[in-house]
N, C-alpha and C positions, 0 to 999 in steps of 0.2 A: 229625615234630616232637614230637609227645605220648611217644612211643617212646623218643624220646633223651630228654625229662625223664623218663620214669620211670625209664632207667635210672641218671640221674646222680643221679637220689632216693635209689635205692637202693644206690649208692654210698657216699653221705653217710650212710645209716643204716648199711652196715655198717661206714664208719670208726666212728663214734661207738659200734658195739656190739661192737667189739674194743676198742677204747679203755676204754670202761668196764671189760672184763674185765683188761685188762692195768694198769693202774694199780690195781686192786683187789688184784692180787700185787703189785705192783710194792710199795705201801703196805707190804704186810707183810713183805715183802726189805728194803723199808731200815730198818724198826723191828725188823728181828732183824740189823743189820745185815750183809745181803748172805746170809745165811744162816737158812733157814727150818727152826725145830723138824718134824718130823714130824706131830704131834699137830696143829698149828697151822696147816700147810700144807693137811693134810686139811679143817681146819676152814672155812677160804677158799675152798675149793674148794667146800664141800658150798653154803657159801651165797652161793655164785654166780649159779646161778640166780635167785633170789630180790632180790639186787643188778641184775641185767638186769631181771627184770620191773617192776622199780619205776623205774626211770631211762629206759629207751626211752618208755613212754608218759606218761612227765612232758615228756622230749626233746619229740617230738609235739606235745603241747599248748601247748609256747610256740611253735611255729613255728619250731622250727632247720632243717627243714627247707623253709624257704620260700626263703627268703634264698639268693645268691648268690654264691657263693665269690669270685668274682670281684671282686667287690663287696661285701668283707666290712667293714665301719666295727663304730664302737664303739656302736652299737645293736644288733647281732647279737654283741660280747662282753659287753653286760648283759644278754642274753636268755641264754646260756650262762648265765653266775652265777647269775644267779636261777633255774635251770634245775636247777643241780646243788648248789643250795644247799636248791631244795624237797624234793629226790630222797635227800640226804642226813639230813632232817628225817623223812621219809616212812622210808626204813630202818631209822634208831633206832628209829623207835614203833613198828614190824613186830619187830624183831629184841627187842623189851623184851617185848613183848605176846606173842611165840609163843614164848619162852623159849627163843632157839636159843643155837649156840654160845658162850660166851665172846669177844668180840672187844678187841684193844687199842683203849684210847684213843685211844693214837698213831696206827691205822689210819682211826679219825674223820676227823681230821685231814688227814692226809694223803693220803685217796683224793678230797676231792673237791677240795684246791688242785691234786695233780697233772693229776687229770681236765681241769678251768680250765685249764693251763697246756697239753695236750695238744692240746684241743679248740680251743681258740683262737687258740695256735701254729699249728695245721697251716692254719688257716681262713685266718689273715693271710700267714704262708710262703707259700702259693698264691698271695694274691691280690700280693706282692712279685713273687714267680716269673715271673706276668702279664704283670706291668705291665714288668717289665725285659725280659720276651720283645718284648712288642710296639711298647714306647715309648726302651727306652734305647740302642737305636741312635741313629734319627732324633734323638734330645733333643741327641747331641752337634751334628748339622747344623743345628739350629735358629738361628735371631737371636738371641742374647745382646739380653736385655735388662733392668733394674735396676725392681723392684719396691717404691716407698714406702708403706710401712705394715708395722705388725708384730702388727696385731690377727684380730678372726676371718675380718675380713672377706679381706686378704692370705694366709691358713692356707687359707680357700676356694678362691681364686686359685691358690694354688699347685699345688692336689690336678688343679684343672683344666688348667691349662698344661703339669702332667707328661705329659698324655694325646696335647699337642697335639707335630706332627714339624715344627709353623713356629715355635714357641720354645723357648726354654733360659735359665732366669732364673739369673743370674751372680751374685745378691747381692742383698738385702734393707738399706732404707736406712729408721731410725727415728727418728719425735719422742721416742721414750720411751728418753734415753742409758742408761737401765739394763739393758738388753737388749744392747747391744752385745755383741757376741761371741758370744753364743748362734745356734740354729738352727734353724727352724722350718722343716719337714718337709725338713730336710736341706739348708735353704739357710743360708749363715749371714748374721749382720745385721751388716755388716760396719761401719756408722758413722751419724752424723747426717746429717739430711735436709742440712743444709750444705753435706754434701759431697759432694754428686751431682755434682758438674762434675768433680772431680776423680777419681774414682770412674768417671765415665765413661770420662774419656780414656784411665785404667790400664787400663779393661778393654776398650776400643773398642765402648763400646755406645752406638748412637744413638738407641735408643729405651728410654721410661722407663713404666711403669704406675700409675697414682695408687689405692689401693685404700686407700680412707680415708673411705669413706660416712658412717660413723659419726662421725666429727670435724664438728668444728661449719669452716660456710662459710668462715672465715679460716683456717682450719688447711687447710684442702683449696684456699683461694685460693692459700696461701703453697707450700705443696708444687708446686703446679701451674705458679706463677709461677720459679721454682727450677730446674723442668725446662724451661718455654719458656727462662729466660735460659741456662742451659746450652747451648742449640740441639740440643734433643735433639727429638723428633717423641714428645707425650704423648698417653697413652691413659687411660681413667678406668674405673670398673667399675660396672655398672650402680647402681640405687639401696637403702638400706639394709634396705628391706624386701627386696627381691628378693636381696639379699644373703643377708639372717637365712632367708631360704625356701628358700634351696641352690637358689637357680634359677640361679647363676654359671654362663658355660661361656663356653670362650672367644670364640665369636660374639658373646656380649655386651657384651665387651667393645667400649669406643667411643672414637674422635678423640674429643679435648678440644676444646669450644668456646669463645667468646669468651664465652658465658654464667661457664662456668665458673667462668672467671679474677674474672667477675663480683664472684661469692660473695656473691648476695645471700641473706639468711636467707628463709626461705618465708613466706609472710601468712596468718596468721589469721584468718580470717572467720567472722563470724555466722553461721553458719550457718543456724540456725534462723531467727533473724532473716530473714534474706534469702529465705528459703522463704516465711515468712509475710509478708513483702511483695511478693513478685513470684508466687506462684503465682494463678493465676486471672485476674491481669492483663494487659491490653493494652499492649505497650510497645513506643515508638515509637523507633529509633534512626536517626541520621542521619550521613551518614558511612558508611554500613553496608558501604562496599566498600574503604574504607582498613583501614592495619593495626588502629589502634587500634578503630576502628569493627566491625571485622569479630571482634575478639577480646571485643570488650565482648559480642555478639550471642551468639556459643560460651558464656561464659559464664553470661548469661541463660539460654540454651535449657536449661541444667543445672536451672535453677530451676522448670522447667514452666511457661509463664507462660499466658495462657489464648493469644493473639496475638501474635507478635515480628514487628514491622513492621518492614523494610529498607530504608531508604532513601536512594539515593546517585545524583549527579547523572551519573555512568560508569554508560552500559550495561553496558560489559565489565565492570568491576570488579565490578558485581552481578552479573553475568552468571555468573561465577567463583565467588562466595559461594553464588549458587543453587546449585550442582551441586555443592559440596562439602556445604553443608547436608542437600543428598538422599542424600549417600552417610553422613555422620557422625550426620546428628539425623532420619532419616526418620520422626517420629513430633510430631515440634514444626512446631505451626501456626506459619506461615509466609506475611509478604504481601513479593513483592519490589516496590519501587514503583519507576519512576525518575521523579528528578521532580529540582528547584532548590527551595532554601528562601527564594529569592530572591523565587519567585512565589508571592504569597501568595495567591493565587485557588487556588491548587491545593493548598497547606497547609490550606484551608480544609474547602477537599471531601474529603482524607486527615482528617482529625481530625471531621469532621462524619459519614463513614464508618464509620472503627474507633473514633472517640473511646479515645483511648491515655489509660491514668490515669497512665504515668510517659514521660517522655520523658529519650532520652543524647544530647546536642546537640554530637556528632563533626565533623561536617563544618564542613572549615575551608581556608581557604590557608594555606600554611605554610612556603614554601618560601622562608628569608629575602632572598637573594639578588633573586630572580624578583619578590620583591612589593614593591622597593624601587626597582626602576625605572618602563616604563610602564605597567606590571600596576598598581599601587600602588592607581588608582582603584579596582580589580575588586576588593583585599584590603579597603579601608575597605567597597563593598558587599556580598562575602559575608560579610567577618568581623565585622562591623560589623549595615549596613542587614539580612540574612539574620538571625541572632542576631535582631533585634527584631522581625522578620515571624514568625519559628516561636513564639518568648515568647505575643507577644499571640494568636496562633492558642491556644496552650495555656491561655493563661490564658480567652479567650473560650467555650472548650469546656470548660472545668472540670479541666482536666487535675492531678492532684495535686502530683506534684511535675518539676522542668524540671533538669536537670544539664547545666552546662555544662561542655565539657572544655576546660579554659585551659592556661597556659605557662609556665614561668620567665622566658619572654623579655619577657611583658607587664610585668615588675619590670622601672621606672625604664628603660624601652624607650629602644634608638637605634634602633632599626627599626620601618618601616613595619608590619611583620608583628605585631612585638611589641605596636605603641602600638593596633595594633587589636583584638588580641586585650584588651587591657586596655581599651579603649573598650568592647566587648562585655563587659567583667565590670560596668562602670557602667551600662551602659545595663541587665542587669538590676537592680544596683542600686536605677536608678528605680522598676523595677516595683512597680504597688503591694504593699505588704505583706497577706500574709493574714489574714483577720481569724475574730472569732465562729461564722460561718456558712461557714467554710471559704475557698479560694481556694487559687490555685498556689504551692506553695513554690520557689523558687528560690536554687540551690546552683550555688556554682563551686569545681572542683577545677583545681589548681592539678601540672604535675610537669614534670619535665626532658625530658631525648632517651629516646627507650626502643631499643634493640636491635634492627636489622633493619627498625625501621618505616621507609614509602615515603618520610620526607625524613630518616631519620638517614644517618649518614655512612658506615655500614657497608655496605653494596649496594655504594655508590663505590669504596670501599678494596677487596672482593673484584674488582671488576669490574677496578679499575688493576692488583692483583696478578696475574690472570687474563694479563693484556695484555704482563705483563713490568717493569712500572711504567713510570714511576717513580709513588709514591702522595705523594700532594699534601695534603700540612697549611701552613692559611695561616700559621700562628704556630709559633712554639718552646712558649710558655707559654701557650695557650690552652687552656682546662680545660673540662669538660663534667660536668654529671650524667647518671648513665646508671642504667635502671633494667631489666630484661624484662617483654615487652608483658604477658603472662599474667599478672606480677604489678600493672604499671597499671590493667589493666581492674578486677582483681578489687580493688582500694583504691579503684576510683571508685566500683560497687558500693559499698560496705561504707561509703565519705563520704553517698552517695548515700542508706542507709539511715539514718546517722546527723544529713544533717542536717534541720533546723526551718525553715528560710529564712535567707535573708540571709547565710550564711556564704561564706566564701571558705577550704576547704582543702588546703591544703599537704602534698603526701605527701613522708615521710622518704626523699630519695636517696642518704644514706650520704656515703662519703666521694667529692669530686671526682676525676675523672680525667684527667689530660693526653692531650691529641690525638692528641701523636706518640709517647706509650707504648701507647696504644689502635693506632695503626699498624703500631709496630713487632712488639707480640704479635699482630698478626695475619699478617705477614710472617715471623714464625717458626713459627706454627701451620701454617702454608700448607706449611711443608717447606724456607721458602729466610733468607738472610740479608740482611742488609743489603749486603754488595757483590752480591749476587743485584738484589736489589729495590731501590731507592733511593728516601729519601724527600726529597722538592725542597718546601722554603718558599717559597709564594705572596702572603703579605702579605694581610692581614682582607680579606675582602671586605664589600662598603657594608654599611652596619648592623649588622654582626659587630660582639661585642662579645668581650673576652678573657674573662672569664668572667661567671655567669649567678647571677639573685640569686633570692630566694623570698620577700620579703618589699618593699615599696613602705619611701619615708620615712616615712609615716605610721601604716603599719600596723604592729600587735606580732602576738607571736605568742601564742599558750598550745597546753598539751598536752589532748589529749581521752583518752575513756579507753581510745581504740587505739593501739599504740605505734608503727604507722606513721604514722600521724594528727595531723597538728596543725592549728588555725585561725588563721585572721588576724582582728582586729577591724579590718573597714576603716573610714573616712572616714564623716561623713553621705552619704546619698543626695542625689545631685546636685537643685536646686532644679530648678522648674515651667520657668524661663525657659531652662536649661539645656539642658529635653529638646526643649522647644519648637526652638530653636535648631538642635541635634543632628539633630533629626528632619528641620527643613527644609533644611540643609546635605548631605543623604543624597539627598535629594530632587533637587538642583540636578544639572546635567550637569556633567561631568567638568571640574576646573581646571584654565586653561591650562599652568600647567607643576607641574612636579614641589615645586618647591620653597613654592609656592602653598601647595600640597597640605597640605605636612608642614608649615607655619606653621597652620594652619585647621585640622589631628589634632590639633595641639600647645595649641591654642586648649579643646578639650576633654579634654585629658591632659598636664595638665601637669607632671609627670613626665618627659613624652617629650624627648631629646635627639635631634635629629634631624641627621643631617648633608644640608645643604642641596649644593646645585649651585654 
């Protein structure tokens, strides 16, 4: 192996030491136009030597000889220039200094643009040569398929898929209509992102590339959404940095997900902030084997915290976080606890143990349907009596501050699920406020459906597509906020550090989305159509509301100084007799009927529309 590089080194050195000799005649042929004086010819000659000695080991010292022909880019043609631009510099001041022959200007000149032009011809010829040896068979068998973008990141893209014998890119499709026409490494841009459907059809391409990292989320939503409505099967290119890093290859490339389409911008975080509050500390989270519970914890464990306590009332679900925790965070102390927040004998002895100075209060029922029938009691006691049993745990142990993770459903609720969750934002309400000598602060955040979590809709819609369908949306026009888990956890985070007590915030979800375009883009992403898949209207089910609000009647909003971030000023703190009340209604055994029930929720939330029996 060492054998064959040295001799293809020494290959490389004697192109490049012919080359310099022959472009140094060459120079003085075409400045005597094609015919060389005598006098003059000798004189090229004599100082020939001395043009090699000075140019091989300047060649040398930049490294021309590292580089791989094969692989030759435009980093190994500005190592050349500057190569034979210093070599040229280095000969005048020899040839001034030792008083040799007379040389023309014009030979200046011209020996080292042709040299350049020699050396870096042959470097890229070859590596053409290569690439058409080993790739432009296969490229004509490849899949046709249409590449949107026309920036560096698609030029990357390109270089790599010429390499690849499972594609053949047919055309390049741009936001920027002044490029039309043009061709970037041989492909041309044939039109507007527009006109990818049509575009497709001409060329029979059913599959499309998004290579647009660099474009801001809407711009990479709208291309993405372009190619799903098309029915084409879209792929995207990894991300902007990995981009700008020449790490592209075609493995990287990825299926487009439902994220995508998303396009939510990325969040900001305190960074520092969030270090210096959560580092060294005990933090208690609940829920810790749901999605959202389980990603709040991941992102804790980033923060170093001295203790992350898990706790979640599924063995298996923790069960599951343990051993992903052991393989991802093997260095973050770690308690898995299972336990109910229900029993507060045992909240007691966890908090009287680790004493947690912050607590994420996750664990919740959620699942609107299931908590609106006989379950209903069980949602007012976890979502509800649980909430007030962990509160007074943390407030009796000193714990600093308590996060609760609330809903858009808890706004002006028809559901069981929702009017509890909103019970549980008053009943911390009640809690006393912190005073002089310190005490718990108490914060509720507030957000919509997130992506993938264990009661969004998304599991169900893969799972009906998986089956054949048909995928089952209750409504035509019922609309959702959707957000990604990764970005929820880390704005509860980031509320959680902003706030003082008593607030209630509201994270930005962007714009709403209909049910059955979230369906259908994922029916097209899956590879099928709508006569493939079929989506069948089932009609709201109980407590379903058409769309979901973020704000009660009573409460406003204002902005704080994060731009996902806003708060509500809610309502006074409900009165003495209120909780008195609240407390012993928690206490009683289960109401004979349903309807009971949600009259006696409605009794302390009155907001709540409930639909009775």
């Amino acid at each position: 192996m060492m054998t064959r590089l040295l001799v293809k080194r020494a290959l490389v050195l004697a192109h490049d030491f012919v080359a310099v000799a022959l472009c140094w005649l060459l120079a003085y042929w075409l400045r005597f136009n094609l015919l060389i004086p005598a006098g003059y010819l000798e004189s090229a000659l004599r100082t020939l030597p001395l043009i090699l000695a000075i140019h091989m080991p300047v060649f040398w010292f930049f490294g021309l000889y590292r580089g791989i022909w094969r692989y030759a880019s435009v980093m190994d043609m500005r190592r050349i220039i500057m190569a034979v631009a210093i070599s040229a510099l280095i000969m005048t001041a020899a040839i001034y200094i030792l008083r040799l022959d007379y040389i023309p200007r014009t030979v200046w000149i011209l020996h080292p643009a042709l040299l350049i032009l020699v050396m870096g011809g042959s470097r890229f010829t070859y590596r053409a040569w290569r690439d058409r040896t080993l790739y432009g068979r296969v490229m004509l068998s490849g899949e046709p398929v249409l590449v949107l973008g026309s920036d560096d990141a698609a030029a990357r893209l390109l270089r790599d898929l010429a390499r690849s014998p499972d594609w053949c890119v047919v055309g390049l499709l741009s936001a920027d209509t002044r490029r039309i026409g043009q061709e970037l490494h041989g492909v041309k841009i044939l039109g507007p992102q527009e006109d990818l459907a049509a575009w497709a059809a001409k060329l029979s391409v059913k599959r499309a590339i998004v290579a647009m990292p660099e474009a801001s989320p809407r711009r990479r939503r709208h291309a993405m959404a372009l190619a799903v409505q098309a029915g084409l099967s879209v792929m995207t290119v990894p991300s902007l940095a990995d981009m700008l890093a020449g790490k592209v290859a075609v493995s990287n490339v990825r299926q487009v997900q439902l994220e995508d389409l998303l396009g939510r911008e990325p969040v900001q975080l305190d960074t520092a902030g969030l270090r210096a509050w959560i580092d060294g500390q005990t933090v208690l989270v609940t829920g810790a084997g749901g999605s959202i519970g389980s990603e709040l914890a991941r992102q804790l464990a980033g923060f170093k915290p001295r203790l992350l306590i898990l706790l979640d009332v599924s063995e298996y679900a923790l069960y599951q976080v343990e051993q992903e925790f052991q393989r991802a965070y093997p260095r973050a102390a770690c308690a898995f606890i299972v336990g109910d927040v229900k029993d507060a004998a045992w909240l007691d002895w966890i908090f009287s143990r680790h004493r947690p100075s912050v607590v994420f209060h996750a664990a919740a029922y959620k699942h609107v349907p299931l908590m609106e029938g006989e379950n209903a009691w069980q949602a007012v006691q976890n979502n509800v009596a649980g909430t007030k049993r962990l509160a007074e745990a943390a407030r009796h142990h000193g714990t600093g501050k308590f996060v609760l993770i609330s809903t858009d459903k808890a706004v002006n609720p028809t559901s069981v699920m929702g009017a509890t969750k909103r019970l549980a934002e008053r009943v911390l309400a009640a809690m006393p406020r912190p005073g002089e000598n310190g005490g718990t602060r108490f914060i509720t955040v507030r957000f919509g459906n997130v992506l993938g979590s264990n009661g969004s809709v998304i599991p169900t819609f893969h799972e009906q597509i998986a089956r054949g369908g048909p995928v089952t949306v209750t409504h035509p026009e019922i609309i959702r906020y959707f957000m990604l888990i990764s970005e929820a956890a880390q704005l509860v985070l980031q509320a959680g550090l902003m706030g003082q007590g008593g607030e209630i915030f509201a994270l930005e979800m962007g714009e709403p989305v209909r049910i059955v375009d979230l369906a259908r883009d994922m029916i097209r992403l899956s590879g099928f159509t709508e006569e493939d898949i079929q989506i069948k209207f089932t009609g709201l089910r109980p407590g379903e509301k058409l769309y979901e609000e973020l704000l009660t009647h009573s409460e406003r909003m204002l902005p704080t100084p994060h731009p996902k971030l806003r708060v509500a000023l809610a309502e006074e703190a409900p009165d003495a007799e209120w909780q008195r009340e609240c407390e012993s209604w928690m206490q009683e055994p289960a109401p004979d009927t349903n309807s009971h029930l949600k009259l006696r929720l409605r009794r302390f939330v009155p907001e709540y529309s409930p639909q009775l029996d």
